[in-house]
C-alpha positions in Angstrom: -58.2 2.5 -2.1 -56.3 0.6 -4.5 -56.0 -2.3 -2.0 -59.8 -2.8 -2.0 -59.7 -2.7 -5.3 -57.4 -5.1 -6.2 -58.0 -7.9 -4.0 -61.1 -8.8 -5.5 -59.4 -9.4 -9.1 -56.6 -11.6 -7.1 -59.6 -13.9 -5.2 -60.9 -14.0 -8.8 -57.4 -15.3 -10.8 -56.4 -17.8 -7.5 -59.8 -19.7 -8.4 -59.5 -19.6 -11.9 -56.1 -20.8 -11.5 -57.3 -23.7 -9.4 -60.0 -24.6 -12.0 -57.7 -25.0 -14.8 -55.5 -26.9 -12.3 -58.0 -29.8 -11.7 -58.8 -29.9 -15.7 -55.5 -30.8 -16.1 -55.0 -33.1 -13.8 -58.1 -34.3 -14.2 -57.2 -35.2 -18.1 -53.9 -36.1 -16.9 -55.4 -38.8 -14.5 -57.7 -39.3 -17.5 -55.2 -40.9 -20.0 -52.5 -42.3 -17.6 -56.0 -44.9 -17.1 -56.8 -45.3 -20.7 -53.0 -46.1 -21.3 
């Protein structure tokens, strides 16, 4: 029970972790440009 329960918060932070991933890269990317 607890493994069906649990797997759906882990799909939820790996995505969220791979959101704020790209942001930061992306603003990384972002001022290595502009300087």
């Amino acid at each position: 029970m607890q493994g069906t329960l649990v797997s759906p918060y882990i799909g939820s932070s790996v995505l969220l972790l791979s959101l704020l991933l790209l942001l930061v890269v992306k603003k990384r990317q972002n001022r290595g440009n502009t300087q």
